[in-house]
KETORBA-349432 format. One record per residue (C-alpha): z, y, x; residue in one letter; residue number from 1. Coordinates in nm, 3 decimals, m for minus. Example, Ala and Ser with C-alpha at 12.3 -4.5 7.8 and 13.67 -1.06 7.14 Angstrom:
! residues 2
{{0.780,m0.450,1.230},"a",1}
{{0.714,m0.106,1.367},"s",2}
***
This chain:
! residues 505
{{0.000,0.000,0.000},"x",1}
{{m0.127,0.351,0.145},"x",2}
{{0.109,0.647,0.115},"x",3}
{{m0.081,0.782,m0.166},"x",4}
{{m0.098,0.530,m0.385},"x",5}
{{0.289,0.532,m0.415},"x",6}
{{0.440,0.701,m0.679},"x",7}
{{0.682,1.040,m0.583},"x",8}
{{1.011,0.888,m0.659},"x",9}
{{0.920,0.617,m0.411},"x",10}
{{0.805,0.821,m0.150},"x",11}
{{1.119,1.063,m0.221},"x",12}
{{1.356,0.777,m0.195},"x",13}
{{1.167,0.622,0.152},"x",14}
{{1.204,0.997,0.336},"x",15}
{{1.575,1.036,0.178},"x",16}
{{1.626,0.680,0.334},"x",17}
{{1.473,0.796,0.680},"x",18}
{{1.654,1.134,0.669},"x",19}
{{1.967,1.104,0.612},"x",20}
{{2.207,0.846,0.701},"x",21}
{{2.462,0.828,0.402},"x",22}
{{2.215,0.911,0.184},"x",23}
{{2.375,0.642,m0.086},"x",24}
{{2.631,0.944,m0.098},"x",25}
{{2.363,1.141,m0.284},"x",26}
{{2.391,0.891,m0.627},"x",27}
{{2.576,0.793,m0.911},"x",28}
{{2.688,0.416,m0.977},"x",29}
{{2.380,0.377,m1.121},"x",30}
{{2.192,0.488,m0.847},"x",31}
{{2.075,0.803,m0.996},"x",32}
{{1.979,1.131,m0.769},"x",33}
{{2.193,1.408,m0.742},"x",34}
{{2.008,1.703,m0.637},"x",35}
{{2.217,1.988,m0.494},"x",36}
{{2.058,2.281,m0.713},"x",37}
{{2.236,2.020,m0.997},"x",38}
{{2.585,2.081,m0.884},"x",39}
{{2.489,2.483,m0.866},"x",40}
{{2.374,2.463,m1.234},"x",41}
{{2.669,2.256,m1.332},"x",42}
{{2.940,2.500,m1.129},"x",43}
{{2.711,2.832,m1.284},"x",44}
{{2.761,2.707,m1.613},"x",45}
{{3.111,2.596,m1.525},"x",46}
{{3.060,2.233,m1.699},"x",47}
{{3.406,2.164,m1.653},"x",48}
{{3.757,2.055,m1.774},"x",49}
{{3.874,2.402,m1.711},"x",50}
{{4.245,2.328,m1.793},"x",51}
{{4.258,2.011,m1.534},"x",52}
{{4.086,2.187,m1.223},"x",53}
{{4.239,2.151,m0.907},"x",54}
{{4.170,2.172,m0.546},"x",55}
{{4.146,1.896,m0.309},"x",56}
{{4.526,1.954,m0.178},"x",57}
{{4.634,1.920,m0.541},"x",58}
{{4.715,2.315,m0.650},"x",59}
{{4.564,2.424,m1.027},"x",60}
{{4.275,2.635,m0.980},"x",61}
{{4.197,2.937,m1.259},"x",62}
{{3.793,3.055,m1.196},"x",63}
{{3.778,3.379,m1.315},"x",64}
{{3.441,3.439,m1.176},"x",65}
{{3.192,3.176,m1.049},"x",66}
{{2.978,3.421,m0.859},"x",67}
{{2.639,3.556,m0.908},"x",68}
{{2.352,3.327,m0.810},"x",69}
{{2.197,3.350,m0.457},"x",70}
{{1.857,3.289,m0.460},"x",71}
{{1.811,3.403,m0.066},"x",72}
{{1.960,3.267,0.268},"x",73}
{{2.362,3.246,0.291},"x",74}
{{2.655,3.104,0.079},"x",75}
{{2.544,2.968,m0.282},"x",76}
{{2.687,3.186,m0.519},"x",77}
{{2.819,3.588,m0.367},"x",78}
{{3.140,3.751,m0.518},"x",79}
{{3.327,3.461,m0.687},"x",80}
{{3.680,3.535,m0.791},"x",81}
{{4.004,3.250,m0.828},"x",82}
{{4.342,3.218,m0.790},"x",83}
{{4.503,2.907,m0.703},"x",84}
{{4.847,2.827,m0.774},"x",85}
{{5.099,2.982,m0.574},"x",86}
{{4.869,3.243,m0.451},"x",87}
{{4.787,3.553,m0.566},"x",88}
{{4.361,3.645,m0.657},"x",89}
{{4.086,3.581,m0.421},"x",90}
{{3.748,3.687,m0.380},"x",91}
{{3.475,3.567,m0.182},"x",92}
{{3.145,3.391,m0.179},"x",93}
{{3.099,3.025,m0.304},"x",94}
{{2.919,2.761,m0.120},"x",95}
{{2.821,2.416,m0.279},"x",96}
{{2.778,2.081,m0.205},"x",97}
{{2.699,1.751,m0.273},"x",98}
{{2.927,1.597,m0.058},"x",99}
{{3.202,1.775,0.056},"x",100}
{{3.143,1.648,0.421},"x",101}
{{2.779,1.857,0.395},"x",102}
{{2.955,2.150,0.507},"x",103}
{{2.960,2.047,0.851},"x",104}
{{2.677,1.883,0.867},"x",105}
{{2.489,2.148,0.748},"x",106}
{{2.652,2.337,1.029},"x",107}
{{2.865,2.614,0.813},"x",108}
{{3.160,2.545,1.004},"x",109}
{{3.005,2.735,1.379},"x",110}
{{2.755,2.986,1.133},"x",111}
{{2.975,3.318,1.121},"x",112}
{{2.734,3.448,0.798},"x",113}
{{2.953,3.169,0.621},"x",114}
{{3.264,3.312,0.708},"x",115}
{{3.233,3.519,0.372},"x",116}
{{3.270,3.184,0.173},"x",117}
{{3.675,3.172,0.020},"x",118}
{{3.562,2.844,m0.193},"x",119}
{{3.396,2.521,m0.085},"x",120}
{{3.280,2.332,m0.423},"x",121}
{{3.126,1.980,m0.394},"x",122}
{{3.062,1.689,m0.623},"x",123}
{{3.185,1.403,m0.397},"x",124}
{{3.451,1.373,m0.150},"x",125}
{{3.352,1.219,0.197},"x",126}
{{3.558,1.433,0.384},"x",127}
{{3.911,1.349,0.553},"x",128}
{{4.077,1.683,0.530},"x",129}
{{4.156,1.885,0.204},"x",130}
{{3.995,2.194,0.367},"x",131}
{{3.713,2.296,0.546},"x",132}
{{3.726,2.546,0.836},"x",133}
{{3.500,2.874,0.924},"x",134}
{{3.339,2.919,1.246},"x",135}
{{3.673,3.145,1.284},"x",136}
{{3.897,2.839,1.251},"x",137}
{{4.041,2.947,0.898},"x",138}
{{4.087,2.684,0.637},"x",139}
{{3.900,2.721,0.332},"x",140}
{{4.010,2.527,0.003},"x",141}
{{3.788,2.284,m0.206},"x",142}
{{3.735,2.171,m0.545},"x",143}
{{3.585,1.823,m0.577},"x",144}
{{3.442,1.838,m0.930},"x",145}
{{3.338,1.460,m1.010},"x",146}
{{3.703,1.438,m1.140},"x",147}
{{3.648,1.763,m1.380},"x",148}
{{3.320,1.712,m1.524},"x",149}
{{3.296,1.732,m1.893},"x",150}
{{3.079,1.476,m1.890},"x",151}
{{2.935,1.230,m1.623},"x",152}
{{2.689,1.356,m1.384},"x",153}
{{2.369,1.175,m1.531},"x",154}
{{2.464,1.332,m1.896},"x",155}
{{2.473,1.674,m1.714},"x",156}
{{2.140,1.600,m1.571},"x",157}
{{1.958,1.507,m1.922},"x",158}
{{2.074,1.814,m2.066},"x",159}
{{2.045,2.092,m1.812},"x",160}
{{1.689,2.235,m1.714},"x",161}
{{1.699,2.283,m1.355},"x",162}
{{1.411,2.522,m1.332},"x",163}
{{1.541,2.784,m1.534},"x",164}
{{1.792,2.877,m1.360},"x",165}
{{1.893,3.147,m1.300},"x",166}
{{1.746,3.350,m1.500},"x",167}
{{1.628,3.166,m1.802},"x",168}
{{1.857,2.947,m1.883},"x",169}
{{2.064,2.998,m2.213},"x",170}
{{2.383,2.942,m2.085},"x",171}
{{2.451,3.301,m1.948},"x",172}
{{2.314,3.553,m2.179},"x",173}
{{2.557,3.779,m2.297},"x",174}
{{2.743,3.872,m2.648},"x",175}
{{2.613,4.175,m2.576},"x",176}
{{2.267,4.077,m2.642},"x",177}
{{2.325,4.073,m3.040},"x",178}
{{2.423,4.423,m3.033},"x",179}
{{2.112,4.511,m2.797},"x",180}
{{1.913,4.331,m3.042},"x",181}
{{2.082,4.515,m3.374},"x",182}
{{2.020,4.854,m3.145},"x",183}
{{1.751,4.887,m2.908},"x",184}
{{1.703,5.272,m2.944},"x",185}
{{2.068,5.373,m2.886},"x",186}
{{2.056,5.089,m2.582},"x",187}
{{1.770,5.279,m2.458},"x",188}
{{1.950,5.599,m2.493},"x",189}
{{2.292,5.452,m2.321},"x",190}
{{2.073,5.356,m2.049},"x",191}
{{1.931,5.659,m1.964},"x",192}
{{2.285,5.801,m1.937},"x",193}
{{2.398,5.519,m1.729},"x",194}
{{2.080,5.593,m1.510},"x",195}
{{2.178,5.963,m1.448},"x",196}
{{2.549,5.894,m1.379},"x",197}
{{2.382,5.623,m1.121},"x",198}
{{2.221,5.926,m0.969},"x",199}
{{2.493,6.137,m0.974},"x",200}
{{2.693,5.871,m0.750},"x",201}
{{2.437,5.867,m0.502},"x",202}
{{2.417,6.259,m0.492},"x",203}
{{2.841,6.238,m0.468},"x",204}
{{2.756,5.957,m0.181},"x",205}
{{2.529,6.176,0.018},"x",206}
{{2.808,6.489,0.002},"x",207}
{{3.057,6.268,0.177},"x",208}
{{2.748,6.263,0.448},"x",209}
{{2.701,6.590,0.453},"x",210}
{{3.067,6.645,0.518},"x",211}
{{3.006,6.511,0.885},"x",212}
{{2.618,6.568,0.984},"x",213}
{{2.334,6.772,0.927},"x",214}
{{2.088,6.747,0.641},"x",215}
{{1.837,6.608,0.850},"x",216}
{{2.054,6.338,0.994},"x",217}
{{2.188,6.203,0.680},"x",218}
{{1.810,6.197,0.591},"x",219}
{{1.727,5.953,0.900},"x",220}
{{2.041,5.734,0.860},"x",221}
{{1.931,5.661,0.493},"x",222}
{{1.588,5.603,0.556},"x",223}
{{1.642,5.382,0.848},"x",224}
{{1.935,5.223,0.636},"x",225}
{{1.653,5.134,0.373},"x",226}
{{1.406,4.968,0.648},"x",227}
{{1.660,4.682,0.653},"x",228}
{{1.634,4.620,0.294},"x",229}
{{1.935,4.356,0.146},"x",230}
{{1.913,4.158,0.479},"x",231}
{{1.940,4.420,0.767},"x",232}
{{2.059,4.734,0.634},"x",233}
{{2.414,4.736,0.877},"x",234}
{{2.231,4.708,1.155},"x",235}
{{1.971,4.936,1.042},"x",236}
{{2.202,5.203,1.012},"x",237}
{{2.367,5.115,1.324},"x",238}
{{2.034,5.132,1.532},"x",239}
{{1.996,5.465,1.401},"x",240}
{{2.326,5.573,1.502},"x",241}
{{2.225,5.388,1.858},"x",242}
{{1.892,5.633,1.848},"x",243}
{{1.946,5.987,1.712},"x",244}
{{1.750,6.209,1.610},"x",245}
{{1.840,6.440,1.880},"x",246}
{{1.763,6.163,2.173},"x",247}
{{1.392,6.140,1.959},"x",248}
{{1.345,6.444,1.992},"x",249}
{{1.422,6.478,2.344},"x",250}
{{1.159,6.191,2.417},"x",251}
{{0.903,6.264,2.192},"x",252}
{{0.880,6.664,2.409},"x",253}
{{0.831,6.491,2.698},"x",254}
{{0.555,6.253,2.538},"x",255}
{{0.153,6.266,2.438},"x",256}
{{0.099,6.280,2.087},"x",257}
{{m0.061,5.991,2.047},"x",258}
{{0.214,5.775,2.265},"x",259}
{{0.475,5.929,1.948},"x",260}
{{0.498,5.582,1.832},"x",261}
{{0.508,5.368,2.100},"x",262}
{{0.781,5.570,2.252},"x",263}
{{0.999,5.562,1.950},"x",264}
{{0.892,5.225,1.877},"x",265}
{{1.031,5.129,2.276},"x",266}
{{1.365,5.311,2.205},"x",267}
{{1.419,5.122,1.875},"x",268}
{{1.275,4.752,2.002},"x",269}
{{1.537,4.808,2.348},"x",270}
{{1.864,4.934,2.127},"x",271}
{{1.783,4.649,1.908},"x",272}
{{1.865,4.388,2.162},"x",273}
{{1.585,4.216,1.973},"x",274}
{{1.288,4.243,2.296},"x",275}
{{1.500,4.168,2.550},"x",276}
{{1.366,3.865,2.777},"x",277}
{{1.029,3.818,2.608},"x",278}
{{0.807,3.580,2.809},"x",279}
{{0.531,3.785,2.785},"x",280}
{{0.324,3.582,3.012},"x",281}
{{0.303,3.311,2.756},"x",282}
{{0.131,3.565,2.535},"x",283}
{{m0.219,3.662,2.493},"x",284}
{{m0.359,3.957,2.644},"x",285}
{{m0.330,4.186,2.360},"x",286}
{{0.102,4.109,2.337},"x",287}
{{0.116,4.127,2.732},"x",288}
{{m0.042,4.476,2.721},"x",289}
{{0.131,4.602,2.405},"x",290}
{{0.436,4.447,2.576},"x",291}
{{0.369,4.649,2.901},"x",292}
{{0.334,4.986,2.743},"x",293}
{{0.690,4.911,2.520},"x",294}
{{0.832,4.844,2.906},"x",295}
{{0.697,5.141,3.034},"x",296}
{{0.804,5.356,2.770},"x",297}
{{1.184,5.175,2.779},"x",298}
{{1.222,5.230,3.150},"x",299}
{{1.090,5.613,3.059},"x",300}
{{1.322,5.716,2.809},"x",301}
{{1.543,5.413,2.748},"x",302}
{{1.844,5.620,2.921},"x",303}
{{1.869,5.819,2.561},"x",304}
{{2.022,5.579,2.381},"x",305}
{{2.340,5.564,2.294},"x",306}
{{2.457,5.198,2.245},"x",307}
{{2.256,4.821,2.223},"x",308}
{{2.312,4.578,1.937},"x",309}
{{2.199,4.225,2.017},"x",310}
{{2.059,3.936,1.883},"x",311}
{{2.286,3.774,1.634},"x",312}
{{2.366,4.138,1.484},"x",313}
{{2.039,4.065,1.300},"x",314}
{{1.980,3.824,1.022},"x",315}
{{1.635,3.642,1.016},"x",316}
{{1.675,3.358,0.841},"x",317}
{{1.540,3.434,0.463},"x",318}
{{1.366,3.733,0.540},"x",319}
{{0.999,3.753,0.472},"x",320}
{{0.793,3.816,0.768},"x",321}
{{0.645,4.140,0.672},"x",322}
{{1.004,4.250,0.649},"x",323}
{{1.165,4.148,1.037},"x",324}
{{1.309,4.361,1.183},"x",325}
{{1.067,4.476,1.505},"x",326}
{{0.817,4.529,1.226},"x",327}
{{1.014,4.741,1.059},"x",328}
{{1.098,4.921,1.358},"x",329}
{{0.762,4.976,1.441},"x",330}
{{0.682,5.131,1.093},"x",331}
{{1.012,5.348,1.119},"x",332}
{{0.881,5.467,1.473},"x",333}
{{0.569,5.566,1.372},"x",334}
{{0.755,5.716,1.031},"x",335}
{{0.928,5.952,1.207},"x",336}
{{0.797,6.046,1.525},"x",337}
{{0.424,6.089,1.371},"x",338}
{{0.463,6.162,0.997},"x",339}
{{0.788,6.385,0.986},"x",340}
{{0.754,6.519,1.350},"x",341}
{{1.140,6.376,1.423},"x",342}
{{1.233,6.599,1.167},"x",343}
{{1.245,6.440,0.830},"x",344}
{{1.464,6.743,0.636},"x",345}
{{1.158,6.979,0.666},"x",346}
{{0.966,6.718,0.445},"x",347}
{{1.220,6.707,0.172},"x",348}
{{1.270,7.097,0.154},"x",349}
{{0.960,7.115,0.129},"x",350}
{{0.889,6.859,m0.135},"x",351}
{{1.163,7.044,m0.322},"x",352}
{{0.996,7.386,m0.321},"x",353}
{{0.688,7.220,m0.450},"x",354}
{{0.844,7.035,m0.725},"x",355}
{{1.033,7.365,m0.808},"x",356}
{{0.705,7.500,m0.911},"x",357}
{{0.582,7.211,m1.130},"x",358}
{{0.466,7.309,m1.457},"x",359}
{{0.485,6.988,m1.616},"x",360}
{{0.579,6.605,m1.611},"x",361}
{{0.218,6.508,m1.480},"x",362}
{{0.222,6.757,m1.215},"x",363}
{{0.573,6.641,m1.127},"x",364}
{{0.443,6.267,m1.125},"x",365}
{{0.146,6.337,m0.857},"x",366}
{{0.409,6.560,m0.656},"x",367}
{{0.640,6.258,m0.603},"x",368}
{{0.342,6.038,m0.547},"x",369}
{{0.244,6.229,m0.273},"x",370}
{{0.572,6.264,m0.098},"x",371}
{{0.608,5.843,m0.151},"x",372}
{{0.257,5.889,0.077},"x",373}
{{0.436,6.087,0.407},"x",374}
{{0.695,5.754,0.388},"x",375}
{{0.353,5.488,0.369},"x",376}
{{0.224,5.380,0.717},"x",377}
{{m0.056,5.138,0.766},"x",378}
{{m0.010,4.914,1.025},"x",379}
{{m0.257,5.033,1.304},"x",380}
{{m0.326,4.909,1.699},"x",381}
{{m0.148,4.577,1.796},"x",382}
{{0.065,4.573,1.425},"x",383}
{{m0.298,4.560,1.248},"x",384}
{{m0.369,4.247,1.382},"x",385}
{{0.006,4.066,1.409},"x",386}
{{0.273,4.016,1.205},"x",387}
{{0.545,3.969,1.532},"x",388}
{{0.477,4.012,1.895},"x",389}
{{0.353,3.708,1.991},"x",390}
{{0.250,3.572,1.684},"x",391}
{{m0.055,3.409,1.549},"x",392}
{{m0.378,3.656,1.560},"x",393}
{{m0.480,3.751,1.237},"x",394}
{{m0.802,3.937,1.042},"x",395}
{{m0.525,4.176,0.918},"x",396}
{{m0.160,4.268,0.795},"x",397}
{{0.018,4.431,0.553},"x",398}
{{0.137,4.813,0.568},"x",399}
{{0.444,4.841,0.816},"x",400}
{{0.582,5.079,0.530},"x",401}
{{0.438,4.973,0.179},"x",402}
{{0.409,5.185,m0.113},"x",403}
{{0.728,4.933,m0.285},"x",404}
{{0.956,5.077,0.010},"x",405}
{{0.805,5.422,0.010},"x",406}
{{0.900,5.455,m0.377},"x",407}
{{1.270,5.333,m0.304},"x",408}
{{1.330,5.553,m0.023},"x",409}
{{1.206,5.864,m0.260},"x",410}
{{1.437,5.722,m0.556},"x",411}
{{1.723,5.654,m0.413},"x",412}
{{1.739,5.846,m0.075},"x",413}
{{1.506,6.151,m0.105},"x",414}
{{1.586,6.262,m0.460},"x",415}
{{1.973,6.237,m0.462},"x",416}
{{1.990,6.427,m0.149},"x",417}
{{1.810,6.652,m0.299},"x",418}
{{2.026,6.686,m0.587},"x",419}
{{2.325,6.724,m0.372},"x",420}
{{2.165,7.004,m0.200},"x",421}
{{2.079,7.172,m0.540},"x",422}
{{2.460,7.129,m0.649},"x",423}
{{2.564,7.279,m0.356},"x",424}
{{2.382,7.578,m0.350},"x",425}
{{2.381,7.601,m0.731},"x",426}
{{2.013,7.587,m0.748},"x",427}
{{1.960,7.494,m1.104},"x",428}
{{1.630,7.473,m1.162},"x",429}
{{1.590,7.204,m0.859},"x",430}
{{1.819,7.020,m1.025},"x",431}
{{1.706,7.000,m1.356},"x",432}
{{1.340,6.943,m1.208},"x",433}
{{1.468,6.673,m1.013},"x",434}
{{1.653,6.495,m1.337},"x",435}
{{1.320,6.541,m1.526},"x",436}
{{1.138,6.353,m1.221},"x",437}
{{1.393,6.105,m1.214},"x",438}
{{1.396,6.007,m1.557},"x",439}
{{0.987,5.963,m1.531},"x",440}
{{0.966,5.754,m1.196},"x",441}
{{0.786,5.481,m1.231},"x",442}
{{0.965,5.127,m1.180},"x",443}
{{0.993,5.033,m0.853},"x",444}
{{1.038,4.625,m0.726},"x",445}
{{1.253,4.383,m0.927},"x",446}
{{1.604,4.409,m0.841},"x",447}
{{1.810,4.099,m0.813},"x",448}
{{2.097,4.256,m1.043},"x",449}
{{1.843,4.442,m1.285},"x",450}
{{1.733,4.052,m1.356},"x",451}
{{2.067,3.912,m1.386},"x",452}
{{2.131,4.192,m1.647},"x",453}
{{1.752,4.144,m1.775},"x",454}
{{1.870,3.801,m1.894},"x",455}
{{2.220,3.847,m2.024},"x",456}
{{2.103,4.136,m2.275},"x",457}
{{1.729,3.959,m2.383},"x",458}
{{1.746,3.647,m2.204},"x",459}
{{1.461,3.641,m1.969},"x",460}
{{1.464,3.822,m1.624},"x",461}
{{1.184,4.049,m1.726},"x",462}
{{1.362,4.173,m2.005},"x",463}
{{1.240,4.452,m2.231},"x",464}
{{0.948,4.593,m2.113},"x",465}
{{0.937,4.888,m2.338},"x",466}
{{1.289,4.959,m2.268},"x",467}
{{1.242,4.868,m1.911},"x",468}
{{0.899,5.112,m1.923},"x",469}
{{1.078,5.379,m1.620},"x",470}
{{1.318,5.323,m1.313},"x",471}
{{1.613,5.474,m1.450},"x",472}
{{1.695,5.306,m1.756},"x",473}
{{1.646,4.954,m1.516},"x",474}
{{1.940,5.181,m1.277},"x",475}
{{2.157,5.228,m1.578},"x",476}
{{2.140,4.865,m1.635},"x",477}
{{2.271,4.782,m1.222},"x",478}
{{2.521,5.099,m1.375},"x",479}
{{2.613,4.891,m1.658},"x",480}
{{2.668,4.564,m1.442},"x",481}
{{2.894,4.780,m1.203},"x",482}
{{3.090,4.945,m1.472},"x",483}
{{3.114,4.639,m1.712},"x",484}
{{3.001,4.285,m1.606},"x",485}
{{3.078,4.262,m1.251},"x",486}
{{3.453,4.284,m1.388},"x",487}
{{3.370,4.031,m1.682},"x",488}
{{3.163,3.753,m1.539},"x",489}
{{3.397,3.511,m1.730},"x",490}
{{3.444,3.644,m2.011},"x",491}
{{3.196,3.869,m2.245},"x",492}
{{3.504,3.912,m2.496},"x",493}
{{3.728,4.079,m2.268},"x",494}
{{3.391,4.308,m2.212},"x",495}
{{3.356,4.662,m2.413},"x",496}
{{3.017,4.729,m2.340},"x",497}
{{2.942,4.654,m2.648},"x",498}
{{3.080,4.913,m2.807},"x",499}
{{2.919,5.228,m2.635},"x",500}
{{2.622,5.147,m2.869},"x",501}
{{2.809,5.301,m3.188},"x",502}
{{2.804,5.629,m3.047},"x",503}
{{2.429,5.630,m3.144},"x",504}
{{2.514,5.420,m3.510},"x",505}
***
């Protein structure tokens, strides 16, 4: 019999066979697969004797919040909240298991990104000690949930739908959603508000800023912050702090104008710790010349800097490729030292004397699309043709700044500073032009909250589309999950969203 004339499940059972040594640790008595996304539906819907739960060592445990679905790289489930008997409430990520010996040999115990996790959860026990340890040495407690089911395993299985989760499953909508339902308009309406007062908190955010640098620096520290997206944003901010504006600006004097770039590009890629020790002789010609002029430009100007971060500061593991970090860097470098000139408040003053003299919502529109334009860079020279430094060769490659993270640095970086500025010099007609804009911006990428709160109000991530037509009624719903849910995860009745919707009745 040829590989391909075996059926999946025999194939699937042949490599789990090969793979994995204990692999009989994987079933039920009767043999039946148990899939590790299984145990995360069973702990998201909390399929559980609730009132017998107790951790390995024996204590009562009281969930008060499984967590909030991970669907990238790190622990399971982020933000879970317990308390165990005897202690008082925890918080902390969640991180699940078949077998409760998977935890080591999945190597959590030496990764330091798992040292967030304050609950191990698995199905089976296989494991000697009633805790697990951190790559810190701290002991982490366990809940082995075969013993708490509500039903067995293989029951579970029949009745849950694996691939909706974790959006569209039916388990997790909210009671909320009835009164959504009864009141779309005034939801609408509440959202907008929740939107603004989301706005307003960034604006109060960027005063605290202001409090101990410039305009223009509070400028570069958010837009660099951004760059890092969910992933990379500490160290992001902590490169630019590494590289200020004032060492740029020094360099960049001293530099061609069309060697901007690489310059700023050599001071970002050397404080990153992230180009250190390249075997560039490996390379093609292409990366050992690009790497050459990087080199140059380091040994130039690479006295500027004011700190290194290294390697494991960064996280690469789930990150897209368009989104790591040297290409990043390399679309930041050529952001600021060629697009803003190093000087990145002169573009938003500007853009606010502009939009100051908008006559209308249209005009308004185009204004903000063509400030989102100054943050786009197309990936040019060695970035047009590879993804990484050494990479495959390729026809060609995304935008090193894409019109997606151009949008979100306008939304939420460029416009509340803005605002903040206009509150503190009382300028009133920049501010209402700004909450006008605002409340018209078009919707910018799917957040991973905006979906979680997409399915608990209409039960599908998408949600309302109508509703959902501009970007800040989908910020008054990550508003709403702040205000509201993140403190009710549990339970909806304890939750008084609900009844901020008579105020339009």
């Amino acid at each position: 019999m040829t590989f391909f004339d075996a059926g999946y499940r025999e194939v699937r059972e042949k490599a789990l066979r090969v793979g994995e040594s204990r692999a009989q640790s994987y079933r039920t008595g009767n043999m039946a697969l148990v899939p590790e996304r299984l145990v995360r539906c069973v702990w998201y819907d909390q399929r559980l004797d609730a009132t017998r739960l107790k951790t390995a060592d024996g204590r009562r445990v009281r969930i008060l919040s499984q967590g909030e679905w991970n669907s990238g790289a790190g622990p399971d489930f982020f933000d879970g909240a317990f308390i165990i008997e005897g202690e008082e409430l925890a918080r902390g990520d969640v991180e699940l298991h078949v077998r409760s010996a998977d935890w080591r040999r999945h190597g959590h115990d030496r990764n330091p990104a798992y040292c967030s996790v304050a609950l191990h959860v698995a199905l089976w026990n296989d494991y000697p000690e009633p805790f697990v340890l951190n790559s810190r040495g701290e002991a982490i407690p366990q809940i082995i949930l075969a013993d708490f089911l509500e039903s067995d395993i293989e029951s579970l299985e029949n009745d849950i739908d694996m691939e909706n989760y974790p959006y569209n499953c039916d388990s997790k909508t909210g009671l909320c959603k009835k009164a959504v339902e009864h009141n779309p308009d005034g939801f609408a309406k509440l959202l907008e508000m929740a939107g603004r007062e989301r706005l307003f908190s960034k604006s109060t955010r960027f005063r605290l800023e202001l409090r101990k640098r410039g305009f223009d620096e509070v400028l570069y520290m958010g837009t660099m912050k951004a760059m890092g997206y969910r992933h990379n944003k500490a160290p992001f901010r902590r490169l630019a702090d590494a590289v200020p504006l004032k060492a740029i600006r020094k360099a960049l004097s001293a530099s061609p104008a069309l060697d901007r770039g690489l310059v700023l590009q050599s001071l970002y890629f050397g404080a990153s710790g992230l180009f250190s020790n390249i075997e560039a002789e490996l390379w093609d010609e292409e990366t050992r010349a690009y790497c050459a002029a990087i080199n140059e430009a380091w040994v130039k100007h690479g006295h500027l800097v004011r700190g290194r971060l290294g390697r494991a500061d960064w996280t690469m593991k789930g990150v897209r490729p368009a989104n790591f970090p040297l290409r990043r860097m390399a679309g930041a470098a050529r952001l600021v030292a060629e697009k803003l000139d190093a000087d990145p408040a002169a573009a938003a003053i500007g853009f606010a004397e502009k939009i100051k003299s908008a006559r209308d919502i249209k005009s308004m529109k185009k204004l903000a699309d063509g400030i989102s334009s100054i943050f786009r860079v197309e990936a040019d020279r060695y970035w047009s043709q590879y993804m990484v430094p050494g990479g495959k060769r390729l026809d060609s490659t995304p935008p090193l700044i894409g019109k997606p993270l151009a949008d979100s640095i306008v939304l939420n970086i460029i416009i509340p500073a803005l605002l903040c500025r206009a509150l503190e010099q009382d300028d009133s007609v920049l501010r209402d032009r700004l909450i006008d804009l605002y409340s018209v911006f078009p919707r910018l990428e799917s957040h991973g909250i905006a979906k979680i709160m997409c399915h608990r109000l209409w039960g599908s991530e998408k949600g309302d589309r109508d509703i959902l037509s501009v970007e800040m009624r989908r910020q008054g719903l990550i508003q709403l999950f702040f205000d509201f849910c993140d403190e009710n995860i549990q339970d909806c009745k304890k939750c008084s969203m609900r009844n901020m919707l008579d105020f339009s009745a």
